[in-house]
N, C-alpha and C positions, 0 to 999 in steps of 0.2 A: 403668516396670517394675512398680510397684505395681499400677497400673490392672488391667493385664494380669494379674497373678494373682486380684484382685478377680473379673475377669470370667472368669476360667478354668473354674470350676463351671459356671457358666451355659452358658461356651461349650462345652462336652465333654458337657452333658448334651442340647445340640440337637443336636451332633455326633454321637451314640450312635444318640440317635433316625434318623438321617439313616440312618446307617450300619444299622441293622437292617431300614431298606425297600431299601436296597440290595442286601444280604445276601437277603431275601428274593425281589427280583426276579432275580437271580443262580440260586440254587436251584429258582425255579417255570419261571425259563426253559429252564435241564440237563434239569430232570425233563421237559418238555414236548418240548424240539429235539432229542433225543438220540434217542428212540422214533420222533418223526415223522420225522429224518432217513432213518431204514432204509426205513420207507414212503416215500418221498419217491424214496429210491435205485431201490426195488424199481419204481416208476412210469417213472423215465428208463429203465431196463434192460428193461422189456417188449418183448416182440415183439409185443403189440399197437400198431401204428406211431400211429394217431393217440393212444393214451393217452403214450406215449415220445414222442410231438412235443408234445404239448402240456404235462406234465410240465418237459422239459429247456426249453419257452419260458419258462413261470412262473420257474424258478430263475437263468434268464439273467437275468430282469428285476427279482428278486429282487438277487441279486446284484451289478448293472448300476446300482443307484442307489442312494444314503445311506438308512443307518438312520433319519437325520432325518429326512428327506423322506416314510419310511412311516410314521415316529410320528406325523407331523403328519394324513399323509391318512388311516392308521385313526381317528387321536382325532375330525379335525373333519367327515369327509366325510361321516359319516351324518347329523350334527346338521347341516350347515349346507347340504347339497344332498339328503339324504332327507325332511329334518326332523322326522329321530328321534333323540333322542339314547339310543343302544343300549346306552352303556359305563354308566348311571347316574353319577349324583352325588358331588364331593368327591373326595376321595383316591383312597378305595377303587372309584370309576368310570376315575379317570386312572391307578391301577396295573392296574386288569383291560387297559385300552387298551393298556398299556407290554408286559404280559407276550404279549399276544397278537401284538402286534409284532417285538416280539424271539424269540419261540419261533418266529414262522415265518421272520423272517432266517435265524436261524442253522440253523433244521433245514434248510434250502435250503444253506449251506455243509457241514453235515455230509454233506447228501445226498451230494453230491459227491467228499468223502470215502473215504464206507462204497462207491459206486459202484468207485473207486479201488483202495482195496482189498479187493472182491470181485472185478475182475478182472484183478490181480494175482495170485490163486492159481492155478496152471497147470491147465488145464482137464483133463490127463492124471488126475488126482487122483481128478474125481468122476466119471471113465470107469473109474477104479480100483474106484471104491465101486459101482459097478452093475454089475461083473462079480461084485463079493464077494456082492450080492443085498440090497444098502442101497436103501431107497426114496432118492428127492430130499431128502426134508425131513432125514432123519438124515444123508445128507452133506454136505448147509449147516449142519446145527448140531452133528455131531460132526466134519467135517472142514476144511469149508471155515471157518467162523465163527470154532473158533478162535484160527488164521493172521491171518484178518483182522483180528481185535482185537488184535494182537501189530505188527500194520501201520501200525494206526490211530492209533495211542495217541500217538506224537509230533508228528503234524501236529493231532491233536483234543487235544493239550494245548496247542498255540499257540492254538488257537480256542479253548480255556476260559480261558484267562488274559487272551484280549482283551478278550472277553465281560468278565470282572472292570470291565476301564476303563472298555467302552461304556456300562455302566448309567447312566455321566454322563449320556446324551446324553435317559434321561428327562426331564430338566428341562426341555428342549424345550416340555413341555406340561404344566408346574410338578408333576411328582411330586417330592415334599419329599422326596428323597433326597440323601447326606451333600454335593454338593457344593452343589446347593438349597441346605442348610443354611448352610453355612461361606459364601456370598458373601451372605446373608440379612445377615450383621453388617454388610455392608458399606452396607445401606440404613435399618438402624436394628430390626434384629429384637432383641426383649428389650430396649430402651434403651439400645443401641450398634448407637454410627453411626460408619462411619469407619474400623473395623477391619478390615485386611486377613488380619494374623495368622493366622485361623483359617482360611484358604485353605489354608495351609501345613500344618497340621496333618491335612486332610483329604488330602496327597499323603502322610503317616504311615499313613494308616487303609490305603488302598491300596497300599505299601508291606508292610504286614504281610498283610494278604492275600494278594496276589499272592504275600511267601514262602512263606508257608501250601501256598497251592496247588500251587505249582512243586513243594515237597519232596513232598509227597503223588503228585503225579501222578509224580516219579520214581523215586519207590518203586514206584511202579503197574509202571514201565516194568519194571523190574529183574526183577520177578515175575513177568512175562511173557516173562523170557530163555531161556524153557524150546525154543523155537525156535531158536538160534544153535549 
């Protein structure tokens, strides 16, 4: 027991660290799949048919295979069959990799989404707004847009809270985020070896997050009750 509060500083200050490139690729991923998922929706939904076929193939196959498996082929495929390495060097080469991976997984599950509920609003609606003499664009974003975000919000809080977990799966391609960190004790990072403990404390970190977020996004919901 001693040991272990010895090593407690130590271990909570690589844990911190871990957890703020987590934190980070969390937030650059929202900011990035969130916006491209609507582009993404607005491409499956075209009546231009080859851009809607070729759109809903990308998100199948997006979709249709692990996050792993794309971390892997964006980080290595340029360097080791273009032989370029495009993401640059260190860290900050394997989190550009991470975020660009993850931003286009999940704006391909938003897409799907925001598609979702865009047509779920009854088409009556913006046949309404074109007799009132609303162009298209003001009855997608003062009629339709609303609705749909009032729709959206409880299926895109399950995908942001998963999102929280998945950032694990950077390690993949060793981005020193918190869980990188916490199993680093177990190979002798800092001068401990052998330690499993701080594994356990990285399912805390996540834990508090994930409350975090849950209360926030249902308050989101509540506020949006202006529909019922």
């Amino acid at each position: 027991m001693d040991q272990i509060l010895q090593q407690m500083p130590i271990v909570l200050k690589a844990l911190n660290v871990g957890f703020l490139q987590t934190l980070n690729l969390f937030f650059v991923t929202g900011l990035g799949a969130i916006p491209l998922g609507l582009v993404i929706a607005f491409g499956s939904m075209s009546r231009f048919k080859p851009l809607s076929i070729l759109t809903r193939l990308v998100v199948w196959v997006v979709r249709g295979t692990p996050l792993m498996i794309q971390l892997l082929i964006i980080f290595y495929f340029p360097g080791m069959v273009l032989g370029s390495n495009i993401w640059g060097k260190g860290e900050a080469g394997r989190f550009l990799a991470s975020a660009i991976a993850f931003i286009f997984n999940y704006a391909c599950y938003f897409s799907e989404i925001y598609r979702g509920g865009i047509q779920s609003v009854p088409r009556g609606q913006q046949e309404a707004g074109l007799v009132l003499g609303m162009t298209k664009s003001q009855i997608f974003f003062k009629v339709t847009l609303l609705q749909v975000i009032k729709r959206i919000v409880p299926p895109m809080s399950n995908e942001v809270i998963t999102l929280v977990k998945d950032t694990a799966l950077a390690r993949i391609i060793a981005l020193q985020e918190i869980i990188w960190a916490g199993q680093s004790f177990l190979k002798g990072s800092h001068g401990i070896a052998g330690a499993i403990w701080p594994l356990f404390f990285t399912a805390v970190y996540y834990l508090i997050f994930n409350g975090i977020v849950t209360v926030l996004l249902g308050k989101l919901e509540k506020r949006l009750d202006y529909f019922r």
